[in-house]
N, C-alpha and C positions, 0 to 999 in steps of 0.2 A: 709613831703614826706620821711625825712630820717629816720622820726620815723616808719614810716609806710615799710619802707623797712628793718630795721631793725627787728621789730615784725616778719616779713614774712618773714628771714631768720630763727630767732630764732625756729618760729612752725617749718619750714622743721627740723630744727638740731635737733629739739624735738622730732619729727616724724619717723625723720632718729635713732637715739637714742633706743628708745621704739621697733622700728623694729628687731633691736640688741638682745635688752634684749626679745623679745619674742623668736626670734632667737635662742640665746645660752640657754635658759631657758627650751624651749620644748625639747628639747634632751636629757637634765639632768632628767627630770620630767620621758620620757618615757624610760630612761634607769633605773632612778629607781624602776618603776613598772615592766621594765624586770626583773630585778632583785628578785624584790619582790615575781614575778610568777614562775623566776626562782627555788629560797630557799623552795617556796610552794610545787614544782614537787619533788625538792627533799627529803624533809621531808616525803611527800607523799608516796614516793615509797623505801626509807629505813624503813618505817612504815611497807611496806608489803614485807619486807625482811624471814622472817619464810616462810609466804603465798606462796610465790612464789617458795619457793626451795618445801615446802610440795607440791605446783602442779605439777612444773616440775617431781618428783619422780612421784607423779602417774602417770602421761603420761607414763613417760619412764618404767614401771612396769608393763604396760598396750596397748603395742605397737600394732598398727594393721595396715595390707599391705596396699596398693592404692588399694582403692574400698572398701575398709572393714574399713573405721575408724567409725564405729556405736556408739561406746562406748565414743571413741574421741569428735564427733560431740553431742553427748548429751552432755557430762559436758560442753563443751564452748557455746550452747545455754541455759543448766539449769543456768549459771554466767551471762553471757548475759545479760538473763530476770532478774536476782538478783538485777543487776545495774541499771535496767532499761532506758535499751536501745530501742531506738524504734525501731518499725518494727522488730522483728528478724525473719529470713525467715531460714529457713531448709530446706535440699533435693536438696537443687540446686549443678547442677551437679554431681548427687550420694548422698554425705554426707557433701558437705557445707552449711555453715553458715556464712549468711552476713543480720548484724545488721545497724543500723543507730544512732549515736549520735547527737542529735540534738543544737545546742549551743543557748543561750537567743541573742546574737545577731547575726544582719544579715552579708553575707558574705556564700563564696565560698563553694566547695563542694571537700573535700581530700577522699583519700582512703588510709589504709592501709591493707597488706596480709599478714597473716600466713600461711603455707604446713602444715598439721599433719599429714603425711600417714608414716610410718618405714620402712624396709627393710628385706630382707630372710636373715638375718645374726646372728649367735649363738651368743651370751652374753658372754664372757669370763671374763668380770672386774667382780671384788668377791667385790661386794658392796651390801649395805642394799637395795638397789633401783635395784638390777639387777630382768632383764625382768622373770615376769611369763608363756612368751610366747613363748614356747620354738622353735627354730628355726627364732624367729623375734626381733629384737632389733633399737631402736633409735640408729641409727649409724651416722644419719648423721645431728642432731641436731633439727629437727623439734619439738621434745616434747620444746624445749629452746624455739624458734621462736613462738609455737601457746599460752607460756607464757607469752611469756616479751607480746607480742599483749593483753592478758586477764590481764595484769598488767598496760597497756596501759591504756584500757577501761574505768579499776577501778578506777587510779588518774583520769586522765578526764571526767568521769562521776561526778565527784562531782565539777567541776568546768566550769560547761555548763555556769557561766556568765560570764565568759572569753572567749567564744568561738565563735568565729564570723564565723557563718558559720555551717559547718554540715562534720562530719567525720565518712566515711564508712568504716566499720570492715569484713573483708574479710578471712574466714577463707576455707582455701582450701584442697579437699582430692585428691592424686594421684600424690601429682608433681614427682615420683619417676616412673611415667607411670603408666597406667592402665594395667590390665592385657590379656593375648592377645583373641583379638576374642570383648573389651570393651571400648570403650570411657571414658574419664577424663581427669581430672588437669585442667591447665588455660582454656585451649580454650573449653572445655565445660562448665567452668563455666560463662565465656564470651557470650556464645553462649545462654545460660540460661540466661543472662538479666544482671549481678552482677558488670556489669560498668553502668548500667542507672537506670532511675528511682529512684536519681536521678545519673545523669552522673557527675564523680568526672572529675577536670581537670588537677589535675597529681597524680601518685601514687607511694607510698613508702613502700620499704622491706627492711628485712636484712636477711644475712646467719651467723649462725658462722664461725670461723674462727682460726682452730685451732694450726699455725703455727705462730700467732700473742697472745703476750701474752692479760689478759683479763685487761679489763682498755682500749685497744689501739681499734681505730677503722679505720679501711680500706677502701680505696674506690678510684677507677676510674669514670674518665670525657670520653666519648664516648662509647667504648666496655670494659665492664667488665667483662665476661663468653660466651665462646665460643657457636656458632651455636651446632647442634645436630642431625643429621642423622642416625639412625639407618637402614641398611640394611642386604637384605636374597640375596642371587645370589645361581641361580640352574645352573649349567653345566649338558647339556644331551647328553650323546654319545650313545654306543652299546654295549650291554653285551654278554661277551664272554666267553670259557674260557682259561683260563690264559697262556695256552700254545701253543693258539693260537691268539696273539692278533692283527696281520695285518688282522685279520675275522674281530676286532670292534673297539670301538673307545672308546679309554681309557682314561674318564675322570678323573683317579686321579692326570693323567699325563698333559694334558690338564689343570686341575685345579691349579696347581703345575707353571704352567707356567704363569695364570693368576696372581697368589699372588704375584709373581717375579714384575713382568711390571706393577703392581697397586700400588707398589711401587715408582715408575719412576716418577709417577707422581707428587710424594711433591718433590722428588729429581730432576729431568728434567724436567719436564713441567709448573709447578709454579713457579712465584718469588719467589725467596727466603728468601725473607724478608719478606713474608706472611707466619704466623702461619699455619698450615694445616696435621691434623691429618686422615689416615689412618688406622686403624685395625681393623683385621681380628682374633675374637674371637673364632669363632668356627667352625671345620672345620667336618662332616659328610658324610659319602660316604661307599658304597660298602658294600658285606654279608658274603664273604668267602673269603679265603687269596689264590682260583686259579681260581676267578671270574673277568674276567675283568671289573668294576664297569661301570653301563650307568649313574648313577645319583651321582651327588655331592652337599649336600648343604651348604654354606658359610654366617655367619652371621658376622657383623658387626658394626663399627661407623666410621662417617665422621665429624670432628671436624676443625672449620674454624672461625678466627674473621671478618671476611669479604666476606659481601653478595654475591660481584662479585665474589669471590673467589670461595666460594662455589657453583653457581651454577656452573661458570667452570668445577669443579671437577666432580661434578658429570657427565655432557659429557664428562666430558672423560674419567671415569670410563664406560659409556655405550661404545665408542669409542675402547678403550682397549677390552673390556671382546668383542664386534664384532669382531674385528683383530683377536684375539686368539681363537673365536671357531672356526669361520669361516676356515683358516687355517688347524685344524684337521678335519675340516668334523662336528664338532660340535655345540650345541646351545647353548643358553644361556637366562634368565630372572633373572631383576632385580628388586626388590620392592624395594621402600624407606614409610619406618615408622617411629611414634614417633617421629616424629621432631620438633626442637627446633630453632626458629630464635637467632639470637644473641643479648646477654642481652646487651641494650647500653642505656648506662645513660646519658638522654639528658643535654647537657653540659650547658645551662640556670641554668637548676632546682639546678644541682650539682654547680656551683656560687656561687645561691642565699642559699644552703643549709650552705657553708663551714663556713660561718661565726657562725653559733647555734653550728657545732659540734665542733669547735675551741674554745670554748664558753665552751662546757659541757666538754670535757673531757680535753683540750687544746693541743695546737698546735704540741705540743712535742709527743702525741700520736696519731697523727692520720699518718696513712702508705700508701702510693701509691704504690701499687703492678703492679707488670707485669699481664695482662690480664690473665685472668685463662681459660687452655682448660675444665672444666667441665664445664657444661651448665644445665639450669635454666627456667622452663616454665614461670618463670614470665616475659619473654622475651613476652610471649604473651600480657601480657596487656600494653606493652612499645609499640606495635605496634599500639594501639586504642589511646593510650596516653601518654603524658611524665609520665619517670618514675625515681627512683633511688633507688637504690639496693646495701646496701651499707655491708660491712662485723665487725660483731659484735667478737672482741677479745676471744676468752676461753683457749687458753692453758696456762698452767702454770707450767716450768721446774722446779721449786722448787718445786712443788708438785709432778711431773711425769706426768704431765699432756700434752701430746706430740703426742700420735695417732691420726692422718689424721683419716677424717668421712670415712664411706665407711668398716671399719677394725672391727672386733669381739672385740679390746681392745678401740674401741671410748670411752670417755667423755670429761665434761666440768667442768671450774671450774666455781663453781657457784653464785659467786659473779659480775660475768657475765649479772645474770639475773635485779637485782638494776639497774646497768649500762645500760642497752638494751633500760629498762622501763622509766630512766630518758632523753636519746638520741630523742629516739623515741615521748615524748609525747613533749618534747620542740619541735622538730622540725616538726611537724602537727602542732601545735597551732601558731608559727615562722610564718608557711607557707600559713593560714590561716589571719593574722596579716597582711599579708604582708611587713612584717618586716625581714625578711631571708635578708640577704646580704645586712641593711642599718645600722646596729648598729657601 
């Protein structure tokens, strides 16, 4: 009997033992094949260190507005089909392109986006790569974004037996807005099919980021780029003239009053501890300097991190601009266009991501920023799905490398691009693993 109890402690302790060792064993094993995938991504993509800077110049040599990326969308579906990627689909939405990589095993379904569309803004860097198109320049990084994506492609098309699952390539025209009177950017492409068939179940972008040296990568947990309203406001009075103006109703004076009190509203009527942008860009009205003007028109943007906030605001922008025509005798109509929800990075995905990006470039480089008021259509496909949008480093003060996008002196330094390509293709395959946030 006490042999027999004996024995049958021993197998538990044996049992117990071997649980152990499977235990501490299997972690070591699949940390070194992270590892191992890791060294492969990155050999992979300083391999195409030349490759990558030679694309990025032609992009940026080659810039074309929202709606017009023709030239754009051919080279990244002629690379595409090179990789052989499946399915690559053209045209959607205007001038996108969304490919499929399919992986040898089974498993989930990611997406990743690139923008390629550039902006009305003259060239001024005296570079080998400065734009041929005059009046249009990569200003605010997309030629960077739809490369490090086509460098993306490249490492992980040749390593489909690592890939559990299937990763969708989202190359996008217009996030800079279509142009007026035309539809684009996310939500048409959305609206064209380019999240289903099949449907990814979260998705991931980056911006540059050029107030962060390159090496360091950025990124917020809930709102990271501000909502995005774009409006027109008409004031209509009575035209007169000028030296008689109790005859009409003068809208420059009327309008003059409005921009005052549209003001009031981030200052007096919102919390104040709620971000919330106002302005009035452009202001149009009147034909002769002793006409009393009947017509005024006001263009603008309404910038907000918060949904509630933002609709607020805008009643009370209707609210305001009633008060004050009313008062003179006067009317008023308001459009809102070109809107942009607010980009928010669902705070799961951003969790499970932090641990890859701690991982590739380490801890010490990555920067939590204060929300940014510029805003970002990929806010649109965060509303179909988890998303994270995360900012990719390129300035570099020892170089002079320091102009905010948006500026006739933009660039990036381009060691930036290696970095993007290795961030980006660990963290699809991480996410696909389901490995993000257990190592």
């Amino acid at each position: 009997m006490k042999f027999r109890t004996a024995l049958a402690l021993f197998v538990s302790l044996l049992t117990v033992l071997l649980a152990l060792a499977l235990t501490f064993n299997k972690p070591a094993s699949v940390a070194a094949a992270d590892d191992a995938r890791e060294r492969e991504i990155a050999r992979a993509a300083e391999s195409l260190r030349q490759k990558l800077i030679e694309q990025r110049r032609d992009f940026h040599m080659h810039p074309e507005l929202s709606n017009r990326e023709e030239r754009t969308a051919k080279v990244v579906a002629e690379r595409l089909r090179a990789l052989g990627l499946d399915e690559v689909k053209t045209g959607v939405g205007r001038h996108g392109v969304v490919a499929l990589l399919k992986g040898k095993l089974p498993g989930d379904v990611v997406a990743v986006r690139a923008d390629m569309d550039a902006l009305p803004i003259q060239e001024t860097v005296d570079v080998p790569y400065k734009s041929k198109n005059a009046g249009v320049k990569h200003a605010c990084g997309h030629d960077v974004h739809t490369t490090v994506e086509l460098g993306v492609a490249e490492v992980l098309s040749k390593m489909r037996d690592q890939i559990r699952g299937t990763i969708k390539f989202i190359f996008q025209p217009a996030e800079e807005g279509p142009p007026a009177g035309e539809r684009g950017g996310a939500p048409l492409m959305i609206e064209e099919g380019c999240l289903e068939n099949p449907r990814p179940s979260a998705i991931f972008g980056l911006h540059v980021l050029p107030n962060i040296e390159v090496g360091q990568i950025a990124y917020n947990s809930g709102p990271a780029m501000a909502s995005s309203d774009r409006f027109t406001i008409t004031v209509r009075g009575k035209k007169v003239h000028g030296a008689y103006p109790h005859d009409g109703i003068d809208t420059v004076v009327v309008t003059a009053e409005c921009i005052t009190a549209l003001q009031t509203i981030r200052s007096r009527r919102i919390n104040t501890q709620e971000p919330l942008v106002i302005t009035l860009g452009s202001i149009h009205g009147g034909n002769r300097y002793n006409i009393i003007a009947d017509e005024v028109k006001l263009e603008g943007t309404m910038r907000t991190l918060n949904e509630e906030v933002r609709t607020k605001a805008i009643e009370m922008m209707k609210q305001t601009l009633a008060g004050i025509t009313s008062a003179y005798g006067a009317s008023y109509e308001i459009e809102f266009g070109a809107n942009n929800p607010v980009t928010y990075n669902d705070p799961a995905l951003v969790e499970a991501s932090l641990p890859t990006l701690k991982r590739i470039v380490g801890e010490k480089n990555l920067v939590i920023p204060r929300p940014q008021m510029g805003a970002e259509d990929f806010s649109a496909y965060q509303k179909v799905i988890p998303g994270f949008f995360y900012f990719l480093g390129v300035g570099n003060k020892a170089k002079g490398i320091t102009a905010m996008y948006h500026t006739p002196e933009f660039d990036v330094d381009e060691e930036s691009l290696v970095i993007g390509v290795k961030v980006m293709s660990n963290l699809l395959l991480d996410y696909l693993d389901g490995k993000a946030g257990k190592h």
